[in-house]
C-alpha positions in Angstrom: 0.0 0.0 0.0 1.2 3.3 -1.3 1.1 6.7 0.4 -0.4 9.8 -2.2 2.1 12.2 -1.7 0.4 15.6 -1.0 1.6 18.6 -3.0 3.7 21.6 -1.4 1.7 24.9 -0.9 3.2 27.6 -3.5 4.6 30.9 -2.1 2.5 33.8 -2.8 3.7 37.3 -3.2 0.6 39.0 -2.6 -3.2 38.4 -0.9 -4.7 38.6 -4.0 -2.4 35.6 -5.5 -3.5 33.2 -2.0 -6.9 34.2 -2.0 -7.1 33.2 -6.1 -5.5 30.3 -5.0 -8.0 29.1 -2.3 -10.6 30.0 -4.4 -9.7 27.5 -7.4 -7.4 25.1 -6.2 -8.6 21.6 -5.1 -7.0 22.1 -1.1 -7.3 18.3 -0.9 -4.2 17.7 -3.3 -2.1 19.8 -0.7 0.7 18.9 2.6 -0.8 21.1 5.6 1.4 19.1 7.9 3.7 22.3 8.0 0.7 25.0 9.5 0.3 25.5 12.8 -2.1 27.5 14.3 -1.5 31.6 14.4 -3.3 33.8 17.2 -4.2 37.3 17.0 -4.6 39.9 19.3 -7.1 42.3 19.5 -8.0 43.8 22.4 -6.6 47.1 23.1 -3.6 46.9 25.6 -4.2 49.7 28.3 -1.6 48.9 31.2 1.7 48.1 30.8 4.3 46.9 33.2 8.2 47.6 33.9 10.5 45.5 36.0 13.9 44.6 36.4 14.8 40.8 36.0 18.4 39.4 36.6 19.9 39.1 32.9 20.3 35.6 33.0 16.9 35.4 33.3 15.9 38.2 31.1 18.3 36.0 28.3 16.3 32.6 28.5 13.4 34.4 28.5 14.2 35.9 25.6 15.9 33.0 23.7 12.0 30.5 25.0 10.0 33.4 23.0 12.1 33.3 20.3 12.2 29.5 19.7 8.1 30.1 20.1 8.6 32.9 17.3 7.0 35.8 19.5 8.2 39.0 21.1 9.4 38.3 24.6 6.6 40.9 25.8 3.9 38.4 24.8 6.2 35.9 25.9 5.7 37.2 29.3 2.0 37.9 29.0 1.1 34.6 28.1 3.0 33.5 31.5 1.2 35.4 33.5 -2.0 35.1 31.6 -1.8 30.9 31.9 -0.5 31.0 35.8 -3.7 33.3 36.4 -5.9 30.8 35.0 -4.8 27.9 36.5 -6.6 26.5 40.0 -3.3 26.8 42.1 -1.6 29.8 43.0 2.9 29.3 43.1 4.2 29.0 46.7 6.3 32.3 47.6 
């Protein structure tokens, strides 16, 4: 038994090239293996927050958010943002 292989996705220069694309191509004939899912933010940001961190720790955070492929600020808000919603609070 014989795998179909799936066809690369084609780079597009332009929205109006990808959504010509979508609208005619057969989508079944195509790898998505390689997406991943994309998040966008939209509410309106009105607080912000400055602190000093050891640099050591200011380098691995940075060098985690880039291997995730987002700004260390978001980096840092998702933290915060997943700790808040979890059930237990971190000992001090």
């Amino acid at each position: 038994m014989s795998k179909t292989l799936k066809k690369p996705f084609p780079v597009f220069h332009s929205d109006e090239e990808a959504e010509h694309f979508v609208d005619t191509a057969d989508l079944s004939e195509y790898d998505f293996s390689g997406f991943r899912p994309v998040h966008y933010e939209f509410r309106k940001k009105d607080a912000s927050l400055n602190m000093k961190l050891p640099a050591q720790l200011a380098e691995e955070g940075k060098a985690k958010a880039r291997a995730a492929g987002i700004p260390f600020s978001r980096y840092i808000r998702l933290l915060l943002e997943a700790d808040i919603k979890r059930k237990r609070s971190i000992a001090l």
